[in-house]
N, CA, C and O atoms as a GROMACS GRO file, in nm:
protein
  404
    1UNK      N    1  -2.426   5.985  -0.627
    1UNK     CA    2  -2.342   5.916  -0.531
    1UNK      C    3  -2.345   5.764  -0.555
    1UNK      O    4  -2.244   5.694  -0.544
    2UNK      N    5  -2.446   5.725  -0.583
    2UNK     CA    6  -2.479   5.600  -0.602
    2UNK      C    7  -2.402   5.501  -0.690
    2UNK      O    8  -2.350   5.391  -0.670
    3UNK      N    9  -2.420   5.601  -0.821
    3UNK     CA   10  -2.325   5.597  -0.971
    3UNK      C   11  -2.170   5.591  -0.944
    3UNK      O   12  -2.090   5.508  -0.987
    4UNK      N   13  -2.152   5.685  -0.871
    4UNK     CA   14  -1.993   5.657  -0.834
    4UNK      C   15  -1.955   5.542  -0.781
    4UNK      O   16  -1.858   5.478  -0.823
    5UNK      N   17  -2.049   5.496  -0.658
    5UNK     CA   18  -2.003   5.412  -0.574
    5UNK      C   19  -1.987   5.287  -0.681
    5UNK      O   20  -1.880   5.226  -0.689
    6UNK      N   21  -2.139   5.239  -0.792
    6UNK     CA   22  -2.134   5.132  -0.863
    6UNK      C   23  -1.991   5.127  -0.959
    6UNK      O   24  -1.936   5.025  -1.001
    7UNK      N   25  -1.953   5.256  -0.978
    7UNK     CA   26  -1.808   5.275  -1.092
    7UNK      C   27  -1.697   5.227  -1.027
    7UNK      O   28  -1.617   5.150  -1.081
    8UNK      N   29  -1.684   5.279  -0.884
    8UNK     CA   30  -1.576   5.241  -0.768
    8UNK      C   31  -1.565   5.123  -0.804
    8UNK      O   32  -1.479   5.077  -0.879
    9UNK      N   33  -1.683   5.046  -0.734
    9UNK     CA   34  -1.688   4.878  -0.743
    9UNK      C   35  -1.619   4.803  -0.868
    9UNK      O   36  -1.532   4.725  -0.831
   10UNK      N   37  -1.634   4.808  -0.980
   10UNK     CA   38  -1.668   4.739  -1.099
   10UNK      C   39  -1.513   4.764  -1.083
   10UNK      O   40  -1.436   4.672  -1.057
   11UNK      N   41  -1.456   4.939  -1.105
   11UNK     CA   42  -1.302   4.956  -1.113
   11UNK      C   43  -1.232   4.818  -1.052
   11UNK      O   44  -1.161   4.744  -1.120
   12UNK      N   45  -1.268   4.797  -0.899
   12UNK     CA   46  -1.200   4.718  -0.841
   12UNK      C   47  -1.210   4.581  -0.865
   12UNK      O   48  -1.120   4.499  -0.847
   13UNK      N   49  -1.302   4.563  -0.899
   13UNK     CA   50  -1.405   4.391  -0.956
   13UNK      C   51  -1.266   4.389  -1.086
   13UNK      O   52  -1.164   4.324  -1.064
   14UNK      N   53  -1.279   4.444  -1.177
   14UNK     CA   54  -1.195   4.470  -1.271
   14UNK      C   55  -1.041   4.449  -1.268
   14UNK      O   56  -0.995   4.359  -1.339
   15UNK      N   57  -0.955   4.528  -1.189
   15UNK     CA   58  -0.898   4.508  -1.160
   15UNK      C   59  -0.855   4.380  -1.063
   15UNK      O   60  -0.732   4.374  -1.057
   16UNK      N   61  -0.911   4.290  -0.996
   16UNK     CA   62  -0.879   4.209  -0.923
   16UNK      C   63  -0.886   4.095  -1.031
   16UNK      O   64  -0.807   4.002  -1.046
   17UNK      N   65  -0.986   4.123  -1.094
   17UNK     CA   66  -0.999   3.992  -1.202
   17UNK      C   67  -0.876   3.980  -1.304
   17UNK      O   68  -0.860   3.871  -1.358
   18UNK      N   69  -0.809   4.061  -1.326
   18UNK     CA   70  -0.672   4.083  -1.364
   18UNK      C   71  -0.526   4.049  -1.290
   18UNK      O   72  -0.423   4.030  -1.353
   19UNK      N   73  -0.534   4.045  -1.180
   19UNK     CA   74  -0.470   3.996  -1.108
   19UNK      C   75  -0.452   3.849  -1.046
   19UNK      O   76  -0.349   3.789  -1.015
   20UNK      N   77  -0.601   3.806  -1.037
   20UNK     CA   78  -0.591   3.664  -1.010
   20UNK      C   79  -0.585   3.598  -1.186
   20UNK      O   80  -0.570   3.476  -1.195
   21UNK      N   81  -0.590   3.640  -1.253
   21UNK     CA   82  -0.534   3.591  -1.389
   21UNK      C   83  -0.387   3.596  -1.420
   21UNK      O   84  -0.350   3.504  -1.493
   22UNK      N   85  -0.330   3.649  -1.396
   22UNK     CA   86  -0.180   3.649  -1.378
   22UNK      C   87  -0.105   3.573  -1.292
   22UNK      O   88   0.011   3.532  -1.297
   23UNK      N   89  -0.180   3.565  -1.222
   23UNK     CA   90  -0.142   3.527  -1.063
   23UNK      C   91  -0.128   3.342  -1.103
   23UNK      O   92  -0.032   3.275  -1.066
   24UNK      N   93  -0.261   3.280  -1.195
   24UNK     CA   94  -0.267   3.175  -1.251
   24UNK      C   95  -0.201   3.120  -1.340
   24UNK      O   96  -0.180   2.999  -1.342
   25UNK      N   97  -0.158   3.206  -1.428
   25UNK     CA   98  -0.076   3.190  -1.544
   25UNK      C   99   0.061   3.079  -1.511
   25UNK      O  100   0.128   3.067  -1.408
   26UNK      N  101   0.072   3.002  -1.652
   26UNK     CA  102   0.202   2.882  -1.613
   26UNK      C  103   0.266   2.931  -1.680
   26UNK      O  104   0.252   3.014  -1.770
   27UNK      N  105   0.399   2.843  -1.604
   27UNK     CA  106   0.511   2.960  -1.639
   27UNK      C  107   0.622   2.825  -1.694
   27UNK      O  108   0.650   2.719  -1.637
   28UNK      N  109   0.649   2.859  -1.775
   28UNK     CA  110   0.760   2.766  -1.809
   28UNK      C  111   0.902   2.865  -1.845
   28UNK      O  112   0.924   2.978  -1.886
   29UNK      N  113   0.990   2.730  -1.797
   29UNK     CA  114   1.143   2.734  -1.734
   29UNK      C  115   1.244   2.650  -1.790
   29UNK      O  116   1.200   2.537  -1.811
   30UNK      N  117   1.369   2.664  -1.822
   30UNK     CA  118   1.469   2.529  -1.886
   30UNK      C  119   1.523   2.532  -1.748
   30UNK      O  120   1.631   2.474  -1.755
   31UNK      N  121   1.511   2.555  -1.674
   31UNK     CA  122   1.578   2.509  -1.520
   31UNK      C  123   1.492   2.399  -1.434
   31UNK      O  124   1.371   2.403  -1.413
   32UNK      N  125   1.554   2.332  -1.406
   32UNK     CA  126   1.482   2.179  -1.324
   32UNK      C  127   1.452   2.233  -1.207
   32UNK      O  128   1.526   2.330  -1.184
   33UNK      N  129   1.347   2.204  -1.094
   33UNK     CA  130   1.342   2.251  -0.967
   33UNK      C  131   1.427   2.196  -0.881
   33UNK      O  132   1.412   2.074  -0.882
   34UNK      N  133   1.508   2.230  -0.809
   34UNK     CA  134   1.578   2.158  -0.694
   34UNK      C  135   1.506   2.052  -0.663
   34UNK      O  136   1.419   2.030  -0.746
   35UNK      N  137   1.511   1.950  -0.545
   35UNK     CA  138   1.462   1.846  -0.481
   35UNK      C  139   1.375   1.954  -0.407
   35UNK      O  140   1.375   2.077  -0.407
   36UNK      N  141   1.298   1.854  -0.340
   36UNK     CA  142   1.184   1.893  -0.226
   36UNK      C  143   1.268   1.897  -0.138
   36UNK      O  144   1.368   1.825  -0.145
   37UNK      N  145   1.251   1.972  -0.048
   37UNK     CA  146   1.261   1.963   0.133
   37UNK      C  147   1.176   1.876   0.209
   37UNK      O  148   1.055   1.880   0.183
   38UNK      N  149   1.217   1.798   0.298
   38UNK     CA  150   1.114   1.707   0.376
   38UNK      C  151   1.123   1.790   0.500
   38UNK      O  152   1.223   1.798   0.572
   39UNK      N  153   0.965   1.875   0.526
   39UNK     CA  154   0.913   1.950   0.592
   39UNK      C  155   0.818   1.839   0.717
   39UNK      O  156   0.717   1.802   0.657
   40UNK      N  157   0.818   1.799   0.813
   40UNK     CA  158   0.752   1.777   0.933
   40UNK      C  159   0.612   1.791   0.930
   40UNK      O  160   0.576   1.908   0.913
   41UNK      N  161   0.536   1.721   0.940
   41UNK     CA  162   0.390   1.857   0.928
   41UNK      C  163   0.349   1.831   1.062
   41UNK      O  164   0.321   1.724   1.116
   42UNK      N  165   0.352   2.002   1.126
   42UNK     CA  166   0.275   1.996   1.266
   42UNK      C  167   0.157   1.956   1.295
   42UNK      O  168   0.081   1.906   1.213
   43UNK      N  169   0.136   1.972   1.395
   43UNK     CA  170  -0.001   1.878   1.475
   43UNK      C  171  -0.073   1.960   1.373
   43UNK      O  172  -0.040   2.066   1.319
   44UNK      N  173  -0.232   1.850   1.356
   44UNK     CA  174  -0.338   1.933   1.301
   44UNK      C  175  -0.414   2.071   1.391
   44UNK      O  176  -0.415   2.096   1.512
   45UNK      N  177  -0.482   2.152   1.255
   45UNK     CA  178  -0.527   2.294   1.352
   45UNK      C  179  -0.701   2.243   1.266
   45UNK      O  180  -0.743   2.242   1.151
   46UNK      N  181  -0.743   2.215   1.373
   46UNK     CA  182  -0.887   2.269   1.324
   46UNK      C  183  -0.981   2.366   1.213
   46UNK      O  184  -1.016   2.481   1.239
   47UNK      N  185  -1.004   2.315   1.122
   47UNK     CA  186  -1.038   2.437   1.091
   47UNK      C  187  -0.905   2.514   0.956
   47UNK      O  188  -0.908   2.625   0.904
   48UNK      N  189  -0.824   2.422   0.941
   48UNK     CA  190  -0.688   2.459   0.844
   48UNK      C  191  -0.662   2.344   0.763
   48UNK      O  192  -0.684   2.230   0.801
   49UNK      N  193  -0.608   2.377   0.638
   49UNK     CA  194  -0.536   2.282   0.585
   49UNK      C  195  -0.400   2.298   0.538
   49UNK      O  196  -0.362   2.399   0.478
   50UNK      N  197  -0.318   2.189   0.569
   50UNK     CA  198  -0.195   2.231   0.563
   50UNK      C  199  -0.161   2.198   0.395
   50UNK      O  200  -0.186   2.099   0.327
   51UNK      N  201  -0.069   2.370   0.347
   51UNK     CA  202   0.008   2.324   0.258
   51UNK      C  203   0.124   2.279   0.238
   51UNK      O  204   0.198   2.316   0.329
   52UNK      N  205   0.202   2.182   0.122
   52UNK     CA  206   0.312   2.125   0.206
   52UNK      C  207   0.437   2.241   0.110
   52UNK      O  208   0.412   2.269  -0.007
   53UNK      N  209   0.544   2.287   0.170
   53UNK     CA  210   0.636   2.354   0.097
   53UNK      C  211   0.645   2.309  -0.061
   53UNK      O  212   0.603   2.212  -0.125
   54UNK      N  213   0.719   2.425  -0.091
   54UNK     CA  214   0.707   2.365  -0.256
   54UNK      C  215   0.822   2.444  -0.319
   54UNK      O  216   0.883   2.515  -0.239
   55UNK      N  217   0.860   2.447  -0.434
   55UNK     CA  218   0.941   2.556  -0.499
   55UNK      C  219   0.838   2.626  -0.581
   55UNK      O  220   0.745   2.568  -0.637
   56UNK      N  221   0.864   2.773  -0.588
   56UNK     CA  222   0.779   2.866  -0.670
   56UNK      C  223   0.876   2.940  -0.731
   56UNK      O  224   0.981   2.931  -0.668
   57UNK      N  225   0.885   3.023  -0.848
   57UNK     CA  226   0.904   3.052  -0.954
   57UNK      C  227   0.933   3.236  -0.933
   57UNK      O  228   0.837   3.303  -0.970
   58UNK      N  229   1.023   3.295  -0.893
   58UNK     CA  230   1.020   3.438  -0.833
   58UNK      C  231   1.194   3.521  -0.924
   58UNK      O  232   1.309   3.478  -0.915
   59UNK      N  233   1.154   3.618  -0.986
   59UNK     CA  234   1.277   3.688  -1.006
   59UNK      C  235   1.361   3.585  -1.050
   59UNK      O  236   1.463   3.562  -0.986
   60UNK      N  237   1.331   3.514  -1.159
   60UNK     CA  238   1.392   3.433  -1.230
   60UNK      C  239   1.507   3.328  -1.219
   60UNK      O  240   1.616   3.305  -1.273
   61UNK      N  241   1.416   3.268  -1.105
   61UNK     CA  242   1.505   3.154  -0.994
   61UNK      C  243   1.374   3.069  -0.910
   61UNK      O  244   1.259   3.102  -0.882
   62UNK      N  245   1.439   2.970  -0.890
   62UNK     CA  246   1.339   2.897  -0.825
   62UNK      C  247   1.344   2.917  -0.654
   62UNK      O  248   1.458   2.912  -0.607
   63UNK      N  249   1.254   2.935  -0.574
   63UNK     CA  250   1.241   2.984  -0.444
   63UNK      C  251   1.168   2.923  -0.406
   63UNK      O  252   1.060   2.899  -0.459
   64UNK      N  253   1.233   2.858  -0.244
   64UNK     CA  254   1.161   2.774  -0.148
   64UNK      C  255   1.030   2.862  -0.067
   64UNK      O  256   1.039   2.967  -0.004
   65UNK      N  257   0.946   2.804  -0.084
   65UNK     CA  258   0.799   2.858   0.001
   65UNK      C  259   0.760   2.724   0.125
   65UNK      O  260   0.697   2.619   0.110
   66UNK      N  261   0.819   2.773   0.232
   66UNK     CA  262   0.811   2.652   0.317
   66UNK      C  263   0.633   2.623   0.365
   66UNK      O  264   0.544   2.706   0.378
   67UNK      N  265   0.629   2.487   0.382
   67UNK     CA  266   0.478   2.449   0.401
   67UNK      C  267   0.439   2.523   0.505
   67UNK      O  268   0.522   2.559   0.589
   68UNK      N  269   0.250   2.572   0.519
   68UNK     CA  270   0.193   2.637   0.604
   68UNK      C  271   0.031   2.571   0.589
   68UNK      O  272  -0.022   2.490   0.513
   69UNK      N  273  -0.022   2.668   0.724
   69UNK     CA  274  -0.201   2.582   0.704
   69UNK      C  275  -0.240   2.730   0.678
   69UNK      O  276  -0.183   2.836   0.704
   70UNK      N  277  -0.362   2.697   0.614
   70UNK     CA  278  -0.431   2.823   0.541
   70UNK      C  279  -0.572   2.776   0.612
   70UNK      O  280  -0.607   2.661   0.640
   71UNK      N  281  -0.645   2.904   0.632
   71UNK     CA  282  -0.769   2.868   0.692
   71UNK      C  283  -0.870   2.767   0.550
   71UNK      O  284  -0.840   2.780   0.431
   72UNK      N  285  -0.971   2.685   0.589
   72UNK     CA  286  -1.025   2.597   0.526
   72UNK      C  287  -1.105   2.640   0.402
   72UNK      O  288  -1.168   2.738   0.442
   73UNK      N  289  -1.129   2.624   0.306
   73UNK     CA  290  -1.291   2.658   0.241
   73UNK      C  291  -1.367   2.578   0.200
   73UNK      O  292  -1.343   2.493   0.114
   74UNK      N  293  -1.474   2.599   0.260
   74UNK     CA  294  -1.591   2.460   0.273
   74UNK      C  295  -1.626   2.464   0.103
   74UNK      O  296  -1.633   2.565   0.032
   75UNK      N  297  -1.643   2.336   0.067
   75UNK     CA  298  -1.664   2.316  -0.038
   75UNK      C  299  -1.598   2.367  -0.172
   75UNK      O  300  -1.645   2.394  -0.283
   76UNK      N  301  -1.466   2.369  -0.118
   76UNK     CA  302  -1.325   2.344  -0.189
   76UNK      C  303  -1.221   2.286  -0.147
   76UNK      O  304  -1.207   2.249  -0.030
   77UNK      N  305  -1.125   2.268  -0.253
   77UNK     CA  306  -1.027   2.169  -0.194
   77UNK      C  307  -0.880   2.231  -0.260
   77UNK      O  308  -0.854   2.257  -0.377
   78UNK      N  309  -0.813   2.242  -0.162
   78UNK     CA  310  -0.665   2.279  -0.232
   78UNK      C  311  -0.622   2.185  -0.344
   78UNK      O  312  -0.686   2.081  -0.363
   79UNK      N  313  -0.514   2.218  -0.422
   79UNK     CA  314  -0.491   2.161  -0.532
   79UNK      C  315  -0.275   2.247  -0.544
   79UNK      O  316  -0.227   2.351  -0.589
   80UNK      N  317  -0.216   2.118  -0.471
   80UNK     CA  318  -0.087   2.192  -0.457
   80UNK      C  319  -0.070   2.241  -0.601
   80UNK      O  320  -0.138   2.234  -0.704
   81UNK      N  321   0.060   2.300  -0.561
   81UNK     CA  322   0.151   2.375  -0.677
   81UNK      C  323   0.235   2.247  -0.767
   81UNK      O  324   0.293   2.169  -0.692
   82UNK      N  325   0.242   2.230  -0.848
   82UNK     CA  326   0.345   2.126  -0.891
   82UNK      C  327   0.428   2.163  -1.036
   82UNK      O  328   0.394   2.248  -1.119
   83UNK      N  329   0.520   2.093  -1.039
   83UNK     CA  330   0.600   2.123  -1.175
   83UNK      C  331   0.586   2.017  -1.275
   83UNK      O  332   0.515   1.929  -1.227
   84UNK      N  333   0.627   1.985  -1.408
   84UNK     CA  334   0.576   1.893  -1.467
   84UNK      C  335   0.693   1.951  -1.578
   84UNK      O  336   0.721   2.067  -1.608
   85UNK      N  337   0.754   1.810  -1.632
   85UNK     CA  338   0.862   1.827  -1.755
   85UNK      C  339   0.822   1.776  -1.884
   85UNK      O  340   0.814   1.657  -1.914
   86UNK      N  341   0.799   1.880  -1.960
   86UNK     CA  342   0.740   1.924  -2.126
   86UNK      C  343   0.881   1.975  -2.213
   86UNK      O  344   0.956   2.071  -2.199
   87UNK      N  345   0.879   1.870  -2.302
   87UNK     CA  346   0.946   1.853  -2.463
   87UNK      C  347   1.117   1.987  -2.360
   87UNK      O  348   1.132   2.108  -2.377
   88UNK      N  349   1.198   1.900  -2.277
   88UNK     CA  350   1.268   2.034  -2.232
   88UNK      C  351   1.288   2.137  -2.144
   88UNK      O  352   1.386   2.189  -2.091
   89UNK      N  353   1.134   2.157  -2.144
   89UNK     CA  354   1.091   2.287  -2.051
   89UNK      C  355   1.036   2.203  -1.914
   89UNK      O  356   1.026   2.081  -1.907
   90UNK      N  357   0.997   2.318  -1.788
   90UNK     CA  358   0.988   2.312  -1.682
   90UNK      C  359   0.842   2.333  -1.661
   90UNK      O  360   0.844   2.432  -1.588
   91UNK      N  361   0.699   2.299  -1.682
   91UNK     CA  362   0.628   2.421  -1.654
   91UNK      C  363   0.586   2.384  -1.493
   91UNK      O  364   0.599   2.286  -1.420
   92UNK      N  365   0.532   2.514  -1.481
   92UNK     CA  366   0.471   2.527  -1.312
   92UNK      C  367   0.351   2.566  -1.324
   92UNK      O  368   0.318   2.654  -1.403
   93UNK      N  369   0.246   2.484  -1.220
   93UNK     CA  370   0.109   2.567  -1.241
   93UNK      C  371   0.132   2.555  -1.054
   93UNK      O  372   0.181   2.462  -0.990
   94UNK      N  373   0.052   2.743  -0.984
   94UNK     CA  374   0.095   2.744  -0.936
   94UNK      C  375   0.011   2.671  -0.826
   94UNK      O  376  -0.034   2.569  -0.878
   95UNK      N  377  -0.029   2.682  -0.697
   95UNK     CA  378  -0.129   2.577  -0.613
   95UNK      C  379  -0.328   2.690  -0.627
   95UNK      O  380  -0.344   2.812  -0.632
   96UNK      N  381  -0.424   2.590  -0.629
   96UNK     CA  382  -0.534   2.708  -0.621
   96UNK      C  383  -0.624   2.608  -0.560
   96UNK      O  384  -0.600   2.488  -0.544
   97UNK      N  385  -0.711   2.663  -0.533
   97UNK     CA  386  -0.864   2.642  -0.471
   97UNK      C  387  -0.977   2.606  -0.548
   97UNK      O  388  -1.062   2.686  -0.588
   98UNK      N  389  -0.977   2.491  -0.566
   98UNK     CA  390  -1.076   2.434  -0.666
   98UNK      C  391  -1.215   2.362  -0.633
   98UNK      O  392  -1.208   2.259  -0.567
   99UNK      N  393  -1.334   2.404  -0.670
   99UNK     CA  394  -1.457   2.363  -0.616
   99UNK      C  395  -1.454   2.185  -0.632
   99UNK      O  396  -1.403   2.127  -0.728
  100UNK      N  397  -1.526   2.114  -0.508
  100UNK     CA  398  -1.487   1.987  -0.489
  100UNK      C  399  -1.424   1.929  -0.406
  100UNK      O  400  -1.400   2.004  -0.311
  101UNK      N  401  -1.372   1.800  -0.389
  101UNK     CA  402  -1.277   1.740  -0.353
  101UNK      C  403  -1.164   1.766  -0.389
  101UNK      O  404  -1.070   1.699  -0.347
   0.00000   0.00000   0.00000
């Protein structure tokens, strides 16, 4: 029982580690991102940090993800999403959670 349970685990360890690798991956585009939206940012929430909207990269078009607060993680620091223009191309890396400031 034991054996199974450790096989279960690893399956899923495995699999997730595959997913947040993809999930990371930059993506480059010959399409420019629209402009930003100027989003308001509501009162602060304790305990949250707000992200600010952005364009993200979906079904081969650029798509508005309007800003939100995500609960905090101590001893990390968000790191928005941004786009950046290379020799032509578009690339996007997308926003993550990086140990630090």
């Amino acid at each position: 029982m034991l054996i199974r349970k450790l096989l279960l685990a690893t399956c899923v360890a495995a699999s997730l580690a595959g997913v947040s690798t993809a999930a990371n991956a930059r993506v480059y585009v010959t399409v420019a991102p629209p402009p930003v939206y100027y989003e308001p940012v509501p009162a602060i929430r304790v305990g949250h940090v707000w992200i600010p909207g952005f364009w993200d990269w979906r079904y081969n078009r650029h798509h508005w993800v309007a800003g939100h607060y995500v609960r905090h993680r101590p001893g990390y620091a968000y790191h928005s999403a941004r786009w950046t223009h290379h020799n032509g191309r578009w690339g996007y890396d997308r926003g993550y959670w990086g140990r630090g400031r």
